[in-house]
N, C-alpha and C positions, 0 to 999 in steps of 0.2 A: 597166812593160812598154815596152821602151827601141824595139820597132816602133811601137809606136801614139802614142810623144812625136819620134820621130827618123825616120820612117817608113821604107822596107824597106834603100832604098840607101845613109842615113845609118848605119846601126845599125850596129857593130862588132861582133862575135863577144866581145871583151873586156869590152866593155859588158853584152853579155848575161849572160854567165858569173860577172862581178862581181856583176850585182843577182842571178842564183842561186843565187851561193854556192857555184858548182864550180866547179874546175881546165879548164883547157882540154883535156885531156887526158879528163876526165869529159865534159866535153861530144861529144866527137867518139866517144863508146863510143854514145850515142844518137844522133846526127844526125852526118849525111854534111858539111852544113854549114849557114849561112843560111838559105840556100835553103828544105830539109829544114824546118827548125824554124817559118819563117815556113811552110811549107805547113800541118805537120802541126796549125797554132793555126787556120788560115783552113777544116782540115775539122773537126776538130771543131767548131768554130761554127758552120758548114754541117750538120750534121747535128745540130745538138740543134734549130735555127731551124726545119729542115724537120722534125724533130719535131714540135715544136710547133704549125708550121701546120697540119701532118696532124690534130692534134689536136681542134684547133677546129671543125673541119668541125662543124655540127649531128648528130645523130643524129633518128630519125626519130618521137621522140617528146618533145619540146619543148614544154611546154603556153606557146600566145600570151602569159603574163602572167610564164613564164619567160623570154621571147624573149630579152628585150636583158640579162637578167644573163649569160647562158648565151655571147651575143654576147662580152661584155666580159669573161668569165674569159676566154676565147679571147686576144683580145686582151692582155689583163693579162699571161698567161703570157709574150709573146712581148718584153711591158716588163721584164718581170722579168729576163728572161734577156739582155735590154740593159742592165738596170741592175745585175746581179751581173756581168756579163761586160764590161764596159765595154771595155776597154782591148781586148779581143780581137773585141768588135763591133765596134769601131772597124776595128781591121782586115781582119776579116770584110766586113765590110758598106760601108766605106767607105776603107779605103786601097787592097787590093789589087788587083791586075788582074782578079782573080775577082769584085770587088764586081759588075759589073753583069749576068755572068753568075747569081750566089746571087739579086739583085733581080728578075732575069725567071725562075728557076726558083720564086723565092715569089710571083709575081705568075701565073706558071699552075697553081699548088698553088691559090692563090687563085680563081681564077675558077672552076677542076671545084668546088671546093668550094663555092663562090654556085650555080654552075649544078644539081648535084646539091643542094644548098640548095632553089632555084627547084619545082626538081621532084617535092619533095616537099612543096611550098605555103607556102614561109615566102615568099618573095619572089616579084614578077611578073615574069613571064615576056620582058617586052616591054623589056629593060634591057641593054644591053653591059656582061655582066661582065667584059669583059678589061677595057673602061674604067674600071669600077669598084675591080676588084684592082690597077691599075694605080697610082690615084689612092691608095689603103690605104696599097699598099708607099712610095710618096712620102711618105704623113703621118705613116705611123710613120719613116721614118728621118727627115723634117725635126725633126719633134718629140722624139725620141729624141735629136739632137742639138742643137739649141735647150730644150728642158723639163728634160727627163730628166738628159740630162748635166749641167745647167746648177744642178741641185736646185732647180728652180721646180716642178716637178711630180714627182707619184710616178706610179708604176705604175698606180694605182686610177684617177689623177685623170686621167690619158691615156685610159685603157681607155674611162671611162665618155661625156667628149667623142667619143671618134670611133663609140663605139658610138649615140649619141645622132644626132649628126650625120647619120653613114650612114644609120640608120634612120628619123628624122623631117626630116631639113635644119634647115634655119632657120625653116620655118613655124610662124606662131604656134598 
């Protein structure tokens, strides 16, 4: 994915076309141009993330001894889809102009969801979830980029750290 090794204003139209395997002429029957093509990769990604966060949200029947696996599929899903989507997280999430916009739209997907969480008695009440959602979206893109990318960690092994972490800290 010649955005996410050359990132948007390095890339050549040539470059693209060559690692797809179509004519220049085929590229411009779907896309207007660069532009176009780097948009059309950074919404899709935008929209399967915000999937997924929606997803995770608890539902309101959760038994306490299900807490933290229920926690960390949530989570797992959103590695997964850094770890199949690599090259278009990257861009998604972390090259283009829109990265910090998508990270404060999953960081207040995040917080309704702890807060509407809260309120149905998994978590206390007395806690800044924006802070909370805040620090999430940081751990998952540092670790997604340090772990994940890195193949030190998988999916499972990310989910179940920060699932652990958020929910007990470091207390022994």
């Amino acid at each position: 994915m010649q955005f996410a090794i050359h990132g948007f204003h390095k890339t050549k139209i040539s470059e693209i076309v060559k690692e797809a395997n179509v004519t220049q002429p085929t590229f411009y029957l779907y896309f207007k141009s660069k532009e176009a093509v780097f948009q059309e990769l950074v919404d899709v990604f935008k929209e399967k993330l915000y999937h997924h966060v929606a997803q995770s949200k608890l539902p309101a029947d959760v038994a306490e001894e299900g807490l933290m696996e229920r926690i960390a599929y949530g989570l797992r899903a959103v590695f997964e889809l850094f770890q199949q989507n690599e090259e278009v997280a990257r861009i998604g999430f972390v090259v283009s102009e829109e990265a910090t916009t998508i990270k404060a739209q999953m960081t207040a997907q995040i917080e309704s969801n702890l807060t509407e969480e809260a309120r149905l008695g998994y978590f206390h009440t007395n806690v800044d979830f924006s802070l909370v959602a805040a620090a999430m979206v940081g751990a998952i893109e540092y670790l997604a980029i340090t772990k994940l990318w890195t193949g030190s960690h998988t999916p499972d092994e990310l989910a179940e750290e920060i699932t652990q972490l958020f929910l007990h800290g470091l207390k022994i």
